[in-house]
C-alpha positions as CSV (number, residue, x, y, z in Angstrom):
1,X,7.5,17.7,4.7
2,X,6.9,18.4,0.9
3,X,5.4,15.0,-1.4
4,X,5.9,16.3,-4.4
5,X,3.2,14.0,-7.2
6,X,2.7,14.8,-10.7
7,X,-0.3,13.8,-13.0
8,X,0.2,12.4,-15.8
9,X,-3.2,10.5,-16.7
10,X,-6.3,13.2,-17.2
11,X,-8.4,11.1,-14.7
12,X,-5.6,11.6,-12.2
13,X,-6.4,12.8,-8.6
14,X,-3.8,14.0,-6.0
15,X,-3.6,11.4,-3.0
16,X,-5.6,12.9,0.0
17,X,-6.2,12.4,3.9
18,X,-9.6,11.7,4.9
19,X,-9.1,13.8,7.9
20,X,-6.5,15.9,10.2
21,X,-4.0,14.0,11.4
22,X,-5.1,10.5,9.9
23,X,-1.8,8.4,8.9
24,X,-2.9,7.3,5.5
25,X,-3.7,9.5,2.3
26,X,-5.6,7.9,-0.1
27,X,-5.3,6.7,-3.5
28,X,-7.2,7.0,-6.4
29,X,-8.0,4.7,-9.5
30,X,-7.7,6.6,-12.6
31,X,-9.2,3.8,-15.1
32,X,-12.5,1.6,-14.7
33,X,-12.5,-1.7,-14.0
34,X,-14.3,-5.1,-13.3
35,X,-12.0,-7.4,-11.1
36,X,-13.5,-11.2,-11.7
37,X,-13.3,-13.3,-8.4
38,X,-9.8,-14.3,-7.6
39,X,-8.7,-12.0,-10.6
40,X,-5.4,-9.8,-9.4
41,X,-4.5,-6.6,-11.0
42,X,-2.3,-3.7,-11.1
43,X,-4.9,-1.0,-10.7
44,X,-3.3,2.6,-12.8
45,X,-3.3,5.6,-10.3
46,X,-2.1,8.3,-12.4
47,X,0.1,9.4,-10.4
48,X,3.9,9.7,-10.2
49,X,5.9,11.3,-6.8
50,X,9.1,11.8,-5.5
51,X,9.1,11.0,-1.9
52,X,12.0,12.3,0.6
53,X,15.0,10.7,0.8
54,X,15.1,8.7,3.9
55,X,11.5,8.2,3.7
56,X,9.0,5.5,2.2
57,X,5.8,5.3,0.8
58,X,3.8,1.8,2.1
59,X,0.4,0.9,0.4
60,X,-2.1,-0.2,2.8
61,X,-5.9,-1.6,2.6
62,X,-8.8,0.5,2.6
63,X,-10.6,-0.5,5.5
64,X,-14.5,-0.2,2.9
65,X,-12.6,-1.9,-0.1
66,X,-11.3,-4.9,1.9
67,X,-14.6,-5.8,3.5
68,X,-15.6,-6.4,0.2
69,X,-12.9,-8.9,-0.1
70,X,-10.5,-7.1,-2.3
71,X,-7.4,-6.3,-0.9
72,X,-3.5,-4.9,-2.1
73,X,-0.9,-6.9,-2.3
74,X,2.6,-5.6,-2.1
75,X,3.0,-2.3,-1.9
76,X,6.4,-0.4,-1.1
77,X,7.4,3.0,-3.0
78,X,11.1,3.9,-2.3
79,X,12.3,7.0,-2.2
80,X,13.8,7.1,-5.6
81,X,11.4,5.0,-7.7
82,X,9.6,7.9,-10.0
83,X,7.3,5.7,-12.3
84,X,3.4,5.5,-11.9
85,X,2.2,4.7,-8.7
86,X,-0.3,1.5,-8.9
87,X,-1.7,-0.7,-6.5
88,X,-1.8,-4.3,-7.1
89,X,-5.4,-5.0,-5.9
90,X,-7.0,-8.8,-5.6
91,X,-10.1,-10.2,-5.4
92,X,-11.0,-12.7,-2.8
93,X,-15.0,-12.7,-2.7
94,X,-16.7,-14.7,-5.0
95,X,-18.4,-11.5,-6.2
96,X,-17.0,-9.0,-9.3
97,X,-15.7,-6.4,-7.5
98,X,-16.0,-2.7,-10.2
99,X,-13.2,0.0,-9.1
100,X,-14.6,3.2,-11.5
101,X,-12.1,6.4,-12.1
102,X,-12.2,8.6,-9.0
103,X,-12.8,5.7,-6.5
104,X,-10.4,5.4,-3.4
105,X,-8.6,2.0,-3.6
106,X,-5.4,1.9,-1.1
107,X,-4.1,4.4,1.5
108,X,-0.3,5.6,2.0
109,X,1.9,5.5,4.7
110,X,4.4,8.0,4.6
111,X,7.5,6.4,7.0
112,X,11.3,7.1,7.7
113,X,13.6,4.5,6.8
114,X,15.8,2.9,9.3
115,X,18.8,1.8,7.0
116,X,20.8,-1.5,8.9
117,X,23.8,-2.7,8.2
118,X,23.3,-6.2,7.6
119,X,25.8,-8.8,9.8
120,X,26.2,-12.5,9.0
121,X,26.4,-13.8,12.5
122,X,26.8,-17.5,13.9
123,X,24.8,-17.0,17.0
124,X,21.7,-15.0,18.2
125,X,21.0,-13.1,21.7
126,X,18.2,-16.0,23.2
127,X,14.9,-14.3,23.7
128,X,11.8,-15.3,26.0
129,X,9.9,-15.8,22.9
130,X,12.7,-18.1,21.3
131,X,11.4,-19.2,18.1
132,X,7.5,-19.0,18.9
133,X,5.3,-17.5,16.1
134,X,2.2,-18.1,14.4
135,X,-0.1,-18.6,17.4
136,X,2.3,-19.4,20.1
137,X,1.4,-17.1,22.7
138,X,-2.8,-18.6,22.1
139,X,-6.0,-16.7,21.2
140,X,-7.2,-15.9,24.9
């Protein structure tokens, strides 16, 4: 498959994979800057593309960046959405956190899209798991 991405800031860099056969490419900032402590910001890639139909882009973490406490927050790129890529990055250390031009700062799934037909129903098949979630099944 062909992922089309055109630059359109000078400091723009083509998203990568670290290695063969890794499931994330990586993103790149195209602007410097210092993200305060609890600061949130939409972080400028460069970058537009035009992904597949049938196919979406998801933003995901950098595994380096988060352990510094800063992590993305949203991060879906449909198929037919052709403005500049950005990742909303926040900071959640107590430390300034400085993204410079050039620097990795998200990683992107390229996934099909499953499209659903969405039914109003007045019942639901019972399950084992029933309505369990957030820690029902324990730690151990």
């Amino acid at each position: 498959m062909e992922l089309k991405v055109k630059k359109i800031h000078p400091a723009a860099k083509l998203p990568v994979y670290g290695h063969p056969g890794d499931a994330g490419m990586d993103l790149f900032a195209c602007v410097d800057k210092i993200l305060s402590p609890g600061e949130l910001f939409p972080v400028t890639t460069g970058i537009q593309m035009a992904i597949p139909r049938g196919f979406v882009g998801l933003i995901w973490d950098k595994s380096g960046v988060s352990l510094k406490g800063v992590h993305r927050l949203a991060g879906v790129v449909d198929a037919g959405f052709r403005g500049e890529v950005r990742v909303v990055l926040v900071n959640l250390s107590r430390e300034p956190y400085e993204i410079k031009a050039g620097m990795k700062i998200a990683q992107m799934l390229i996934q099909p899209v499953v499209p659903v037909d969405v039914r109003e129903s007045e019942a639901l098949d019972d399950t084992s798991r029933g309505e369990g979630g957030f820690g029902s099944t324990g730690l151990y």
